[in-house]
N, C-alpha and C positions, 0 to 999 in steps of 0.2 A: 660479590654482588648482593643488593639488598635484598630478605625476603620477598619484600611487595614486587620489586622489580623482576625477579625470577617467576613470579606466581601471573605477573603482566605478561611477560615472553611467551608462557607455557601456553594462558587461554588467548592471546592476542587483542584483548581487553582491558583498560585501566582498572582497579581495582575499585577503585572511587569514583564516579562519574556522576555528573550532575544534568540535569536539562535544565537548561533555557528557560522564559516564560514565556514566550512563545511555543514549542512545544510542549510544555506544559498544558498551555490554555489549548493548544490541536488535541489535544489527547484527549484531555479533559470533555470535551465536544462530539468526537467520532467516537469514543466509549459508548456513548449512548448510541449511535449507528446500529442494525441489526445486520452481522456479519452476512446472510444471504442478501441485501441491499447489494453489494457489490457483486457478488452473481449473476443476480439480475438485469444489473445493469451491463455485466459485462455480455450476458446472451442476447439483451436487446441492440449493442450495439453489434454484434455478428447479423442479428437479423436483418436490423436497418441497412446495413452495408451488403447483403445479399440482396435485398429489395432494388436497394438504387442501381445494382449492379446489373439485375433485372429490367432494370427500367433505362438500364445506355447510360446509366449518370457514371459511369466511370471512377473520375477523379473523388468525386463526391462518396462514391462506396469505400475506396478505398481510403478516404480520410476519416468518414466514420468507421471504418473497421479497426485502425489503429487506436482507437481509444479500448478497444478490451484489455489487451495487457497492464494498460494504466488502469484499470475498474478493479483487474485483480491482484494486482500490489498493492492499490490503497485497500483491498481486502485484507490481504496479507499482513500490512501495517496494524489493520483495525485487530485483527485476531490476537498478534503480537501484542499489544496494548492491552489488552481484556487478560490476557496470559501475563503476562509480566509488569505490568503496571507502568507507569511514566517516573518513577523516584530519581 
């Protein structure tokens, strides 16, 4: 087996990999983001969703409440980006 190909197996990563220019230009864009942006938004949607939930809206709480998980993976994305670059 090839080097490169044993060295793929090993980290579960091509050795070589390129992005897109679409990802590129996402990267390129949420870099500038400030990583607590996504915190914030993730606390405001728990808040929002305990409000409405307070207030009988139900369906409604619970729709804005699932957007937190999505607030802190696109955190997680933005950190990863700022950490390792888009190359």
């Amino acid at each position: 087996m090839a080097q490169s190909a044993t060295q793929e197996m090993r980290s579960g990563a091509p050795s070589h990999y390129e992005e897109g220019a679409l990802a590129r230009m996402i990267e390129q864009q949420t870099v500038k983001l400030p990583s607590d942006l996504f915190l914030w938004a993730a606390g405001a949607s728990i808040l929002g969703s305990l409000t409405l939930k307070v207030a009988g809206q139900d369906e409604d709480a619970q729709f804005v409440g699932q957007w937190a998980p999505t607030f802190l993976l696109l955190g997680l994305y933005n950190k990863l980006v700022k950490l390792h670059g888009s190359e």
